[in-house]
C-alpha positions as protocol buffer text, in pm:
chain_id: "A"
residue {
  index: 1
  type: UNK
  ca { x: -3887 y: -1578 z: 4122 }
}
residue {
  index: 2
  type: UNK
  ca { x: -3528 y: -1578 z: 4018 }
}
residue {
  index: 3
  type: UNK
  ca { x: -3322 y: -1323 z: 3968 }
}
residue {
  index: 4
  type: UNK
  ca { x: -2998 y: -1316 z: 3823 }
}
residue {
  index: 5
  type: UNK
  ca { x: -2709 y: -1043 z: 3793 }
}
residue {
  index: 6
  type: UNK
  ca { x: -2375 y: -913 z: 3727 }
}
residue {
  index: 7
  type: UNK
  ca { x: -2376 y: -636 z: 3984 }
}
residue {
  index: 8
  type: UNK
  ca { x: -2401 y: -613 z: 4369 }
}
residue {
  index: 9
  type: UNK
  ca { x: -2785 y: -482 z: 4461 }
}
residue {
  index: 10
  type: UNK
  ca { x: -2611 y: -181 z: 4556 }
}
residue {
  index: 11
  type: UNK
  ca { x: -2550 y: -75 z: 4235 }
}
residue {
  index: 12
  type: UNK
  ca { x: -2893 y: -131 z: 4080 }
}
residue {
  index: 13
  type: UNK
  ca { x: -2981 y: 210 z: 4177 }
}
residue {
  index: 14
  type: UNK
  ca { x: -2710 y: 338 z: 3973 }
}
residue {
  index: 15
  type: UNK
  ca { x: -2859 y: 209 z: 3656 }
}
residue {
  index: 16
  type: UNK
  ca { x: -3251 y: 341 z: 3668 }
}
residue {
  index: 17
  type: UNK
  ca { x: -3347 y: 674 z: 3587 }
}
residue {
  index: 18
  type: UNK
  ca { x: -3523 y: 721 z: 3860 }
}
residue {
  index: 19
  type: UNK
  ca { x: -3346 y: 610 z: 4224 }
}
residue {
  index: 20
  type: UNK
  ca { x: -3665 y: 635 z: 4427 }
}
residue {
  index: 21
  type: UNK
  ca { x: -3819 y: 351 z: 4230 }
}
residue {
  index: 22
  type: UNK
  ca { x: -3489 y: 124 z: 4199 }
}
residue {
  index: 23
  type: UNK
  ca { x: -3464 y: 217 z: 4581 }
}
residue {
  index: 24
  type: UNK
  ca { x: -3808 y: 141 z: 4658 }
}
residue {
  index: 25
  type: UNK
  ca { x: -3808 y: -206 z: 4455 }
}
residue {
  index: 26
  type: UNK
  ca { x: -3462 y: -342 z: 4569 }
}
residue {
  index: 27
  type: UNK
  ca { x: -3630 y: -276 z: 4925 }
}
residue {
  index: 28
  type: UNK
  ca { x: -3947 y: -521 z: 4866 }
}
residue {
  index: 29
  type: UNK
  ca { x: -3692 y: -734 z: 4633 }
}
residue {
  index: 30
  type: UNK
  ca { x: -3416 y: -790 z: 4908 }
}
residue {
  index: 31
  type: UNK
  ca { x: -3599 y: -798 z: 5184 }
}
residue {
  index: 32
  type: UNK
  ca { x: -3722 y: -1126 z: 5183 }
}
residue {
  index: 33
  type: UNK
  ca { x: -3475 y: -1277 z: 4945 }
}
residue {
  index: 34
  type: UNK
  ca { x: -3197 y: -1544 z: 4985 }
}
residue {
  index: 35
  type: UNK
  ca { x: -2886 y: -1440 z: 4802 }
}
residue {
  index: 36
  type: UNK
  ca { x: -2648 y: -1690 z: 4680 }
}
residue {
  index: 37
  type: UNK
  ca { x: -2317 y: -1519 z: 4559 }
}
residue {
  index: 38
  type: UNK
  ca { x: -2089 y: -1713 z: 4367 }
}
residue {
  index: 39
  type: UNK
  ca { x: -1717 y: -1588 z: 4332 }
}
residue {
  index: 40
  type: UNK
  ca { x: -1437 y: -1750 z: 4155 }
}
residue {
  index: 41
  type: UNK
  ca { x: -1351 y: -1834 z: 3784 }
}
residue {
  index: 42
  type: UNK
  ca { x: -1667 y: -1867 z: 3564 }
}
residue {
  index: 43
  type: UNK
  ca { x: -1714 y: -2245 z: 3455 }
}
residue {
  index: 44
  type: UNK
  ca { x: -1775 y: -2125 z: 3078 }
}
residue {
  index: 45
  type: UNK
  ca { x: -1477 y: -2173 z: 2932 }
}
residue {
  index: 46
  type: UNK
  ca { x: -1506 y: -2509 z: 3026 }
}
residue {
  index: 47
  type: UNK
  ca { x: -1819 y: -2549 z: 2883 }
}
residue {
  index: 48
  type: UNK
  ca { x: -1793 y: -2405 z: 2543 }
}
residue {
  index: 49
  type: UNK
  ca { x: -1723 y: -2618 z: 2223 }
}
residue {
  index: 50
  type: UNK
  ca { x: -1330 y: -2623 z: 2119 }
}
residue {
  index: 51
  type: UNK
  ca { x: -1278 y: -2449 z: 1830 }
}
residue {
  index: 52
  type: UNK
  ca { x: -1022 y: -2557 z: 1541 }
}
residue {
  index: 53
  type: UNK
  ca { x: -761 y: -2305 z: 1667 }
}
residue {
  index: 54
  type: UNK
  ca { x: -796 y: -2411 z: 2040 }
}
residue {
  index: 55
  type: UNK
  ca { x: -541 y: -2591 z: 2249 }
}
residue {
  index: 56
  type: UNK
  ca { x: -624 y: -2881 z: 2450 }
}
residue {
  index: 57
  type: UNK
  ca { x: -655 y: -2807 z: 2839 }
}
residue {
  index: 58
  type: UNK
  ca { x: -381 y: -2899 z: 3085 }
}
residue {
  index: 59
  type: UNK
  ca { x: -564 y: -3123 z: 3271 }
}
């Protein structure tokens, strides 16, 4: 299973109704996960299709 987010696991409980659940799932989730976390600039800018009114990259 893959699993991808915007927000630390920490704040997952934050965002459910009900924190015993979130807590209880992000236990049986995490535990035996591998976490890659990926920091820096996002690579989408790069990716998208220029648009009439874009400038060329300095590259």
């Amino acid at each position: 299973m893959i699993i991808t987010s915007n927000r630390a696991p920490s704040d997952w409980c934050l965002l459910s109704p009900n924190p015993v659940v979130a807590e209880s799932l992000l236990d049986r989730l995490i535990n035996a996960s591998h976490q890659v976390i990926m920091n820096g600039p996002s690579y989408r800018p790069n990716k998208r299709p220029k648009g009439p009114t874009d400038k060329p990259s300095a590259t």
